[in-house]
C-alpha positions as CSV (number, residue, x, y, z in Angstrom):
1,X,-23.2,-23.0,-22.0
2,X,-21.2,-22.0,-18.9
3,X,-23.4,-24.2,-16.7
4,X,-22.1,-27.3,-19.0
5,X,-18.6,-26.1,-19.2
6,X,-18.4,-26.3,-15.0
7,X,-20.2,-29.2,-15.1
8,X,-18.2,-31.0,-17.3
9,X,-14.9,-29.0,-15.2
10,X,-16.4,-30.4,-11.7
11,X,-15.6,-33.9,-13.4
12,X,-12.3,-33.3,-15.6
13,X,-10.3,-31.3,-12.7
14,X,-10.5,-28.0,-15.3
15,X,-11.0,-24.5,-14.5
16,X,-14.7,-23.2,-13.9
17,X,-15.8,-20.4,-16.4
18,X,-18.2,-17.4,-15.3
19,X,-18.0,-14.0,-13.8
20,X,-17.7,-13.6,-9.6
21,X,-18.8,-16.1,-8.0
22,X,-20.1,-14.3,-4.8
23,X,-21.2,-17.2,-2.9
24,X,-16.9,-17.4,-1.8
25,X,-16.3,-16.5,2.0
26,X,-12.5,-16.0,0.5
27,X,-13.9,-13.0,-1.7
28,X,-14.6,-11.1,1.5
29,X,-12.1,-12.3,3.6
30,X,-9.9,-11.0,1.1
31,X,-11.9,-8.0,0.5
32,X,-11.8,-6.9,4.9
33,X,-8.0,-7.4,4.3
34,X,-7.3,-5.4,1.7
35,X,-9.2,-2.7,3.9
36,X,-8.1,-3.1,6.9
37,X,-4.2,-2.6,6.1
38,X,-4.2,1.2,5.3
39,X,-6.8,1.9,7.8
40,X,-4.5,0.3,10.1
41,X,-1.1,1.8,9.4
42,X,-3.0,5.0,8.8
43,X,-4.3,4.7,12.8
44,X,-1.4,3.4,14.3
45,X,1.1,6.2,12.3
46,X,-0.9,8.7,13.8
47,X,-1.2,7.3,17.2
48,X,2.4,7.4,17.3
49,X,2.7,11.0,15.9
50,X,0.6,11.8,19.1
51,X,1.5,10.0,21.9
52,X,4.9,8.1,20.8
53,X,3.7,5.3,21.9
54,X,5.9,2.9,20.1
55,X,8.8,5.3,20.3
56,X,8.1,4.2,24.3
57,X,7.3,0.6,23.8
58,X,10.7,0.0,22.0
59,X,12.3,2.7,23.5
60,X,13.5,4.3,20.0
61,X,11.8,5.9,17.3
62,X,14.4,4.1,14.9
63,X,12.9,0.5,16.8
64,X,9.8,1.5,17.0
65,X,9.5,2.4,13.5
66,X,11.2,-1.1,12.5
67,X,8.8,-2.8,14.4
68,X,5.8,-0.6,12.7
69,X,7.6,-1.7,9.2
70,X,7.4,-5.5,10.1
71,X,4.3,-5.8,10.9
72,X,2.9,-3.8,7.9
73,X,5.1,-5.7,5.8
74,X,3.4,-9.4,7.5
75,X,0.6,-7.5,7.2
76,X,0.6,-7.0,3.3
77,X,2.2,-11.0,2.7
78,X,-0.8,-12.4,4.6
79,X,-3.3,-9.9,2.6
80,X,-1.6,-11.5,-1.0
81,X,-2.3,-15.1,0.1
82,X,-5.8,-13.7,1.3
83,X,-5.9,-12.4,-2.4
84,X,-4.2,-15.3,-4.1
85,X,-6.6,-18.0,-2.3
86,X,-9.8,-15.5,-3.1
87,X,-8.6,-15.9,-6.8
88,X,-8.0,-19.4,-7.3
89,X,-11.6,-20.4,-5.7
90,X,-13.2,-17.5,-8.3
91,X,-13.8,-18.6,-11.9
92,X,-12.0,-17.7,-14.9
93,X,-13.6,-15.1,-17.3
94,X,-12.0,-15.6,-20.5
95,X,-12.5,-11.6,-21.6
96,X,-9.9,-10.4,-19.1
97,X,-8.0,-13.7,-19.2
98,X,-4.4,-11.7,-20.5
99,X,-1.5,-13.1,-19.3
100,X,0.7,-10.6,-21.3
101,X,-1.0,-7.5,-20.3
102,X,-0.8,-9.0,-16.5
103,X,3.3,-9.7,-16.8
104,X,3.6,-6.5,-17.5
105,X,1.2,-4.9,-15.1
106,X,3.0,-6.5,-12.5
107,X,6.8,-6.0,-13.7
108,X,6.1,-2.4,-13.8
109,X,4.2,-2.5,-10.7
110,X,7.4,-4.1,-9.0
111,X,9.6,-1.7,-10.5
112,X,7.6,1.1,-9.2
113,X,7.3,-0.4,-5.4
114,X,10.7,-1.5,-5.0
115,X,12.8,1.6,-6.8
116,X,10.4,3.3,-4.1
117,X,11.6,1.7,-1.0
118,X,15.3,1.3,-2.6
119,X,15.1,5.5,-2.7
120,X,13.3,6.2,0.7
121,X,15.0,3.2,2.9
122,X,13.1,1.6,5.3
123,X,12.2,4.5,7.5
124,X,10.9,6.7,4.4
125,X,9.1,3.5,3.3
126,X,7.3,2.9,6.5
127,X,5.8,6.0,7.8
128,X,9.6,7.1,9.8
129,X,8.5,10.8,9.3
130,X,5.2,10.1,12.2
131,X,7.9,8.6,14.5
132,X,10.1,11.9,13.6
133,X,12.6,10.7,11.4
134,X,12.4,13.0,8.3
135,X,14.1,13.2,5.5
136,X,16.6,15.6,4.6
137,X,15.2,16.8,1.3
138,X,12.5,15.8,-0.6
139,X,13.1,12.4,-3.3
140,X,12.3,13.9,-6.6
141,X,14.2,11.0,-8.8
142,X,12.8,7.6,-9.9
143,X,9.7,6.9,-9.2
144,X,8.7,9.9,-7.8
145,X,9.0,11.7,-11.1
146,X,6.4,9.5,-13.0
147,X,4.2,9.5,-9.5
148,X,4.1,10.7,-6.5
149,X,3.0,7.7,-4.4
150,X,4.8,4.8,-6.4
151,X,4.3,2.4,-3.9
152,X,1.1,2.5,-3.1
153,X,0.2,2.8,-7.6
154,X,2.7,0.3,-7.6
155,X,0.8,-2.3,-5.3
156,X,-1.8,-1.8,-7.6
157,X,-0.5,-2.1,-10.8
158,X,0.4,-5.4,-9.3
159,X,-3.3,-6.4,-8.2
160,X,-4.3,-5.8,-11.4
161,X,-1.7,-7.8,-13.0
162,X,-2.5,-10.9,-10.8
163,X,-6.2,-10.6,-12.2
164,X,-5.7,-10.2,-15.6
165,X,-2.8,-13.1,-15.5
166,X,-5.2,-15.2,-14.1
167,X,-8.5,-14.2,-15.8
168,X,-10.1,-13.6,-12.4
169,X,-12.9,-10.8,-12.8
170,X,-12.9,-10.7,-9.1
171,X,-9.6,-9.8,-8.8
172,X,-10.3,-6.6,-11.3
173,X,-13.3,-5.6,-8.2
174,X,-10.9,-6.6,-5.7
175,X,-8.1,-4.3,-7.6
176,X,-10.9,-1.3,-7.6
177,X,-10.9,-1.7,-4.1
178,X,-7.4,-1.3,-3.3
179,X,-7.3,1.8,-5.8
180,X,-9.9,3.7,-4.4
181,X,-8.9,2.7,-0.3
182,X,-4.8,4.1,-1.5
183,X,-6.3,7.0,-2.9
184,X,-8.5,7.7,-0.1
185,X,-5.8,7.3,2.3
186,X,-3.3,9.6,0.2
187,X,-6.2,12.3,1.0
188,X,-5.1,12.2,4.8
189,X,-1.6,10.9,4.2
190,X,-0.2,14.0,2.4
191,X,-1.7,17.2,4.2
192,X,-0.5,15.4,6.9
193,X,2.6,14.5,5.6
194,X,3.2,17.7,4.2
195,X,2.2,19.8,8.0
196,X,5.2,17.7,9.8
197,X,7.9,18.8,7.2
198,X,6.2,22.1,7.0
199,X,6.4,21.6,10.6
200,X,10.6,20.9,10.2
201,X,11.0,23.7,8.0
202,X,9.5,26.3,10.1
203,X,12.0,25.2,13.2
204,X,15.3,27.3,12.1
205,X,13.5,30.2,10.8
206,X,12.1,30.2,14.7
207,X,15.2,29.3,16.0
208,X,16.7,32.3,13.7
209,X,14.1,34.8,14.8
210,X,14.5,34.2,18.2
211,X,18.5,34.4,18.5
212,X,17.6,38.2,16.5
213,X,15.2,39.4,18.8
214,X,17.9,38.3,21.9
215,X,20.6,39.8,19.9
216,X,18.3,43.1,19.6
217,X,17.4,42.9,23.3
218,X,20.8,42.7,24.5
């Protein structure tokens, strides 16, 4: 039945119905993207952390973390069109074909991404703390207090919601893929994370032992 469906769709200009079609170079293409951006920004962050080397490139950590911020933000708008071509040459799959359910996937995926970077600022957004710009408590408000990694749940929920808008199955694998890279990188990201302001925290009670110990010496 499918088979005379597309047929008949080859000829009227109408959309193709079946599952994934895996013979699509676009279904990979969009598939390395989707990988390659946290693997990146994971790499680079750290490089930094160790060596600075943006923080020397630009000159400032404040520049350098800018410059970081742009080009994971191109990064992620290049990755959507990867995804967005990748879904329209997939067929439709009328079972997850929900328009509703998607709207609201990605509203509140939208909500949770932005309300993220309108709390943290661009510097909290993109990985300031590796360049050594920390915040000066920790953001427990919205989003954080219905997640703690809204923007990366966020991006997601939005993923999900272009898939089921569109009725693309492969979108649904392709959204499986971003969830399991996020939470994969959320394994490295907040130990490590969590040793710099550990790190922070640590400093005055140094500092304060130290001035003590002079104080007892002299």
């Amino acid at each position: 039945m499918d088979k005379l469906h597309n047929l008949i769709a080859s000829v009227t200009g109408q959309e193709k119905i079946g599952f994934i079609d895996s013979s699509q170079t676009s279904l990979y293409v969009a598939a390395a993207a989707i990988a390659f951006n946290p693997i990146f920004w994971n790499l680079v962050a750290r490089l930094e952390y160790r060596t600075h080397v943006l923080t020397k490139i630009f000159g400032s950590p404040y520049y350098g973390c800018y410059a970081l911020a742009f080009t994971i933000f191109s990064l992620g708008i290049f990755r959507d069109s990867l995804y967005k071509n990748a879904l329209d040459e997939q067929p439709l799959y009328p079972p997850i074909h929900q328009p509703a359910a998607g709207i609201a996937c990605f509203v509140a995926g939208n909500v949770l991404v932005l309300s993220s970077m309108w709390a943290l600022g661009v510097t909290g957004t993109y990985l300031g703390d590796y360049f050594g710009i920390l915040m000066d408590a920790k953001v427990e408000g919205f989003p954080f207090n219905v997640t703690g990694a809204p923007m990366y749940w966020g991006s997601t929920l939005s993923f999900l919601g272009t898939a089921l808008y569109t009725g693309r199955a492969a979108g649904v694998l392709l959204t499986v893929e971003v969830f399991v890279l996020y939470f994969l990188a959320l394994q490295f990201e907040d130990p490590f994370t969590a040793a710099i302001y550990a790190k922070k925290d640590a400093r005055p009670v140094t500092r304060s032992m130290t001035k003590q110990k002079d104080r007892k010496k002299a």
